[in-house]
N, C-alpha and C positions, 0 to 999 in steps of 0.2 A: 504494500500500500504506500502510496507517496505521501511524504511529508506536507502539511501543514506551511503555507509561504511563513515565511523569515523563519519556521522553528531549523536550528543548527541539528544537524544528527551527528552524533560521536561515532567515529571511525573506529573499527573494531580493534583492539590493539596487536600490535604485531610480536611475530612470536620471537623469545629472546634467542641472545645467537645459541648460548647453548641446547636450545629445546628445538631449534631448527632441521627438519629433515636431513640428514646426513645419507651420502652413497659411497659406494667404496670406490676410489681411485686405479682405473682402468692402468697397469703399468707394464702388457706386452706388448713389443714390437712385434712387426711382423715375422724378422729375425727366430725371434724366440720361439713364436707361434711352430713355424716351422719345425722349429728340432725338435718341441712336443708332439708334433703329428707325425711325423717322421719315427721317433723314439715309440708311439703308440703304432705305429704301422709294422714296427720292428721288423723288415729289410731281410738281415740274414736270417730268420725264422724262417723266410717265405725263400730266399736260395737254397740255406741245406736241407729243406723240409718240401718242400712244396717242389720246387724247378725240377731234382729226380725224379718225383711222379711223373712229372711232363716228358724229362730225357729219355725215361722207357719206352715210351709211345710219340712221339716228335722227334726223335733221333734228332739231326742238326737242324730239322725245322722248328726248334726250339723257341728259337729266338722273335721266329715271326708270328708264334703261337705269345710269344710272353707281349710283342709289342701291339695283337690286336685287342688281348686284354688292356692291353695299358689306356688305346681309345676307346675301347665300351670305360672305364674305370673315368677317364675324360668327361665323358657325357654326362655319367654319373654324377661327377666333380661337378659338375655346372651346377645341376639341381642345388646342391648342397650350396654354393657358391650366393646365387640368389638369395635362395630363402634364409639363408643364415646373413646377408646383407639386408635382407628386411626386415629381417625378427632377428638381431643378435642377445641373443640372450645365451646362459650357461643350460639352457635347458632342452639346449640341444634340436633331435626329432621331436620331442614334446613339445615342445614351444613352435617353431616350424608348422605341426601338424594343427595346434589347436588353433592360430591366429588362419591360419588355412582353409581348411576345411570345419571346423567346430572342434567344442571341445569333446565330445566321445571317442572324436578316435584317437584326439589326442590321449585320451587318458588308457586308450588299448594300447597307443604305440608306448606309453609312460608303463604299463605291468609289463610289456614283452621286452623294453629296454633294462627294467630293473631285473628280470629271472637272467638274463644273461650276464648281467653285471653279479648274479650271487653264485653262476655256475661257473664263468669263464678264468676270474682269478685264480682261485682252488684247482684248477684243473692244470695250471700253468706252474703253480706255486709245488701240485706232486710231481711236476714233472723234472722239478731242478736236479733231484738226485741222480736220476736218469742222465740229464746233461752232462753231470761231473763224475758220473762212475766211473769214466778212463781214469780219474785221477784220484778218488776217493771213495771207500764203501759207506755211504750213508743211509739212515735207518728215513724211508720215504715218507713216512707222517709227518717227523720229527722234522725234518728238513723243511716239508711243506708249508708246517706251520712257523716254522721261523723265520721263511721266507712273507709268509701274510705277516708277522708282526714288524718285520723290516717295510714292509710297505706301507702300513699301516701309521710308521713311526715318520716316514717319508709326506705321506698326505697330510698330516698336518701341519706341514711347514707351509710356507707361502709359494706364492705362484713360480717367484721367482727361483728360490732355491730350489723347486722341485724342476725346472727349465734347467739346473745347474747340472743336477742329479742326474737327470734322462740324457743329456748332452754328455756326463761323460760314458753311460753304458753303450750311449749312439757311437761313440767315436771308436768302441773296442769294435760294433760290429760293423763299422766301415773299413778297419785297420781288417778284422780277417776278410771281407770281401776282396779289398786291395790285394792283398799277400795271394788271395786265390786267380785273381787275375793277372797279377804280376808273372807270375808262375805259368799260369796256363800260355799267356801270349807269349813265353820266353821261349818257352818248350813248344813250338808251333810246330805241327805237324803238316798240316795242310794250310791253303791258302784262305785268307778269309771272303772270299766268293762262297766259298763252301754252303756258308748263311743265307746266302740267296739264292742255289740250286740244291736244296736240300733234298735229304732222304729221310724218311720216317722210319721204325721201327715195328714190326710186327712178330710178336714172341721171340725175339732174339735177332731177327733177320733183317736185313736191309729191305725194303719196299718203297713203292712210289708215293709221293708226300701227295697228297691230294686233299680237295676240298673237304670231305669227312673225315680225311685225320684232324685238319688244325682245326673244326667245329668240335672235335671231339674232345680235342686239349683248351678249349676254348673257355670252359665252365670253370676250368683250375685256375685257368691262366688268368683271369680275371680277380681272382682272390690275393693276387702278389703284392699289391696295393693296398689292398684292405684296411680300413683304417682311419681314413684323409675325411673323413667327417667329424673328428676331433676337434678340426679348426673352426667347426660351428660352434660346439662347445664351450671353446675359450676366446668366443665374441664378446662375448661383456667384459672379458676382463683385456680387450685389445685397445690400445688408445685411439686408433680410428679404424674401429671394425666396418663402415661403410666402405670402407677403402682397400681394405686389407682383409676381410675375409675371402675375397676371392684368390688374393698373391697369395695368400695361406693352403688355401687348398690345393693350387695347382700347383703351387714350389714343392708344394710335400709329394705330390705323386711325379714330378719332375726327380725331385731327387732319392726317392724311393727307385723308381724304375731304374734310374741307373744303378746304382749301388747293385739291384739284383739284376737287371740285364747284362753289365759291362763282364762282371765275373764269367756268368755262364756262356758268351761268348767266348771265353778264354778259354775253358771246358771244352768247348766242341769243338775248337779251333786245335786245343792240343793233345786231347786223348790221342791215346795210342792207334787206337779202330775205335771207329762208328758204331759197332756192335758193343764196346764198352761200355756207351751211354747209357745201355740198356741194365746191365750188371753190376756197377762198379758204383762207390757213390763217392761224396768229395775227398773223404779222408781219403780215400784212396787212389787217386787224383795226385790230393798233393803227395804223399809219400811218396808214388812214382818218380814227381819230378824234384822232391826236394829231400827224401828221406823219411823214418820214422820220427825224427823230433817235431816237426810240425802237423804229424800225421795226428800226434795225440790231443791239438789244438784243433782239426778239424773233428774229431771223434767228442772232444766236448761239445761241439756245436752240434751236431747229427749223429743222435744214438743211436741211429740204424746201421752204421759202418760198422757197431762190434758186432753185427751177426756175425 
């Protein structure tokens, strides 16, 4: 209702500074962003783990199976690129899907984001022991769970420090992809054309690379990246996430794809035969070409090579 002519109306008082809404102070570069997504995408998981699925059935068509993954993973990047420049928020697909489409799916996509977030750690945290049994016998629970409370003790640090943290475990699995490609392109066998008139693998045998081979490696190969929607996540805390949520995404599957394409290049460039691709995994790779001391470094990274 409007005032009464000449009656004055007292302005509502304002609020003091310290009762005043406070927000946290946004303090990642895009820099930073990156080596978290990067460091969440974890690179050499998806080289000694994933890429020899691929080498048994892509023989040297490897590489062009890893890099049509890498443009479906592109496309992918975009979606995430957008929506996480429109909604930056830490809340990820949640946030993304409810400001989107409404809130019910978002809160379907918020119970399916949280069951993998309670299954995925745990599964990763039993599997340490396994990583380091070349080099130590430890009891897999116990490990398990000292590895949950070393992360646990990790997450409650600040953005930054944990940007420090991941940065230097990234830089160990850069160091072994390096050493694996150093290796393989020194010890070159054949020419690298090779990669672009490839042969597939079928039960042990050289065969014609054809369109339903690399479909067929296509479904894996897409997963080498995995990951690179982390840099949605760490939108609110970017200083200019309109700007930089998209350098974030696609720096991190830039620099993911290399770190696991450039190695496995070297691989197929330097096996001994084409047929090894199929049988042999990277410890035994590098042993070949550099002996067993560094053979015990790749056997902690891929606990499939002590079969």
């Amino acid at each position: 209702m409007a005032s009464p002519p000449g009656e004055i109306t007292a302005e509502p008082p304002a609020d003091p500074p310290d009762r005043a809404p406070r927000r946290l102070k946004p303090v990642l570069g895009v820099t930073a962003v990156i080596l978290l997504t990067v460091s969440c995408i974890t690179p050499a998981s998806s080289l000694f783990i994933i890429v020899p699925e691929l080498l048994a059935t892509q023989g040297s068509g490897v590489v062009i199976a890893l890099l049509l993954g890498v443009v479906v993973s592109i496309a992918v990047g975009a979606c995430y690129a957008e929506l996480g420049t429109r909604t930056p928020s830490s809340g990820g697909e949640y946030a993304m899907i409810t400001h989107t489409v409404g809130r019910t799916l978002g809160w379907l996509t918020f119970v399916l984001t949280a069951a993998l977030l309670v299954i995925i750690p745990p599964v990763i945290a039993l599997g340490t022991a396994d990583y380091l049994s070349s080099v130590a016998d430890l009891d897999r629970a116990t490990t398990g769970a000292v590895v949950m409370l070393l992360a646990a003790c990790t997450a409650i640090l600040d953005v930054r420090a944990n940007a420090f943290v991941t940065s230097c475990f990234l830089a160990l699995e850069v160091l072994a992809a390096g050493v694996v490609a150093y290796l393989g392109f020194a010890h070159a066998e054949r020419p690298m054309s090779t990669l672009v008139r490839p042969e597939a693998l079928t039960d042990g045998t050289l065969s014609p690379f054809t369109l339903g081979v690399v479909v067929s490696g296509l479904v894996v190969a897409m997963l080498v990246v995995n990951g690179f929607g982390t840099a949605a996540y760490l939108a609110e805390e970017m200083i200019e996430p309109r700007r930089d949520v998209a350098r974030a995404v696609f720096g991190s599957i830039f620099v993911a794809a290399t770190v696991i394409i450039v190695p496995t290049a070297a691989v197929v460039v330097g096996a001994g035969s084409l047929k090894d691709l199929g049988v042999l995994g990277f410890p035994d790779f590098v042993e070949a070409w550099a002996g067993p001391g560094l053979d015990e470094v790749g056997k902690a990274q891929h606990p499939q090579g002590l079969e």
